[in-house]
Steps between C-alpha positions, in 0.01 A plus 500: 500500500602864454464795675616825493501718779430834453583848628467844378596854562283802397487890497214507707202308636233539229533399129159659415698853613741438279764310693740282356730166567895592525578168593462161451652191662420112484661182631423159336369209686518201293318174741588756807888504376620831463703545192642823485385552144328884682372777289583830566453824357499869569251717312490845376115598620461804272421734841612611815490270788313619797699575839366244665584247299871580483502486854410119544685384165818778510461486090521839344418648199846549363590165560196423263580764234685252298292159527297366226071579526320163567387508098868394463531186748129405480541183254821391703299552821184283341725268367675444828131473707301420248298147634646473838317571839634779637524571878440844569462658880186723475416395152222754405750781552788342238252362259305787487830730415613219251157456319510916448888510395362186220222741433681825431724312262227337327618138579092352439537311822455495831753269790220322604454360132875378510560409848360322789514739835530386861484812776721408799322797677172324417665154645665653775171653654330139462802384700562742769182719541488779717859521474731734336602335125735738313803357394702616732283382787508123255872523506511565860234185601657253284852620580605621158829751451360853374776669640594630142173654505585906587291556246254363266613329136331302302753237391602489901162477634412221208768301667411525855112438417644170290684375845181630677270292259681190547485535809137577562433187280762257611267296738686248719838582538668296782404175590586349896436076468533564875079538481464821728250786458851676345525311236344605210574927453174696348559712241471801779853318629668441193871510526728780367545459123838387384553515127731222400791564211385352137881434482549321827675141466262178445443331804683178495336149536621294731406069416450255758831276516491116454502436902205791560274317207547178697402641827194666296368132376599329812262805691207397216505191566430538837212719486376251185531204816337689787180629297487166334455624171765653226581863566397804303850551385554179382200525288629821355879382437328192288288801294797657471 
């Protein structure tokens, strides 16, 4: 399965007043495995950016002066999202500013007609309701590093909300055989997130040696004896 996760960063709060996006980031999930094939691109939004704005994203408009309009990325960007479920943190807010950038270039769709969504705001209030569910207040219940996070960006927070997701959807994630009440951790409990290197070496495998096989068939043999009939195992080394 693939998902994209989604974030954006915009001039203001309202495209219907004429705000645009200045930024876009997304991380690829391929069957939950991030694979660092991210899209990310500034955008020149053809307007000033309002004060308060700048203040949560620190993006001016010099630094935008020189990036291309989203007319100019807007088949890479489909390309890249195009039939993927994208995973977007207040949904409504980023669709509705992508759906007006596709609109003012005359694109003839809408995301919703390329893309699955999923709202981790919307899932996060079905969760934990009544409790606070912004992504910082995510990263800080299921232990996630924001510390990067001074200010907002849209590739940055794409990431975090991708460890956040995982996270949020990971289900069990320890397992006791010791049968306590502690044994199996809710998704409230999960663990801290460690990514894992693509690169890291192959974990070796390790074969029983002549002397632990015969210890193996001698042990069969007496289970096979003391329930009186042949053993499961046996049964499935035969198959085998």
């Amino acid at each position: 399965m693939r998902q994209i996760v989604l974030d954006t960063e915009t001039t203001g709060l309202d495209p219907r007043q004429g705000h645009r996006i200045i930024e876009i980031g997304c991380v690829e999930l391929i069957n939950r495995r991030l694979t660092g094939n991210n899209f990310h691109q500034y955008l020149q939004p053809e307007r000033e950016i309002d004060a308060g704005a700048m203040q949560v994203h620190g993006i001016s408009n010099e630094f935008l002066a020189d990036k291309p309009l989203f007319k100019d990325v807007v088949n890479e960007f489909i390309t890249y999202v195009g039939g993927a479920q994208l995973i977007i943190h207040n949904a409504p807010f980023d669709v509705g500013f992508l759906n007006h950038e596709l609109l003012h270039c005359r694109f003839g769709k809408q995301i919703p007609d390329l893309c699955a969504i999923l709202d981790t705001l919307a899932l996060a209030r079905t969760m934990h309701p009544g409790q606070k569910n912004n992504l910082d207040a995510l990263c800080r219940r299921y232990e996630i590093d924001n510390s990067r996070r001074d200010l907002h960006g849209a590739l940055l927070d794409a990431e975090i909300l991708a460890d956040v997701y995982l996270a949020m959807t990971g289900g069990q994630v320890t397992l006791s055989l010791g049968g306590g009440s502690e044994s199996h951790a809710t998704m409230s409990q999960a663990a801290p997130l460690r990514r894992l290197s693509g690169s890291r070496e192959q974990l070796r495998v390790i074969r029983a040696d002549d002397d632990e096989l015969a210890a193996h068939r001698s042990r069969i043999e007496a289970i096979s004896q003391s329930a009186g009939i042949p053993a499961i195992w046996e049964k499935f080394e035969t198959t085998s």
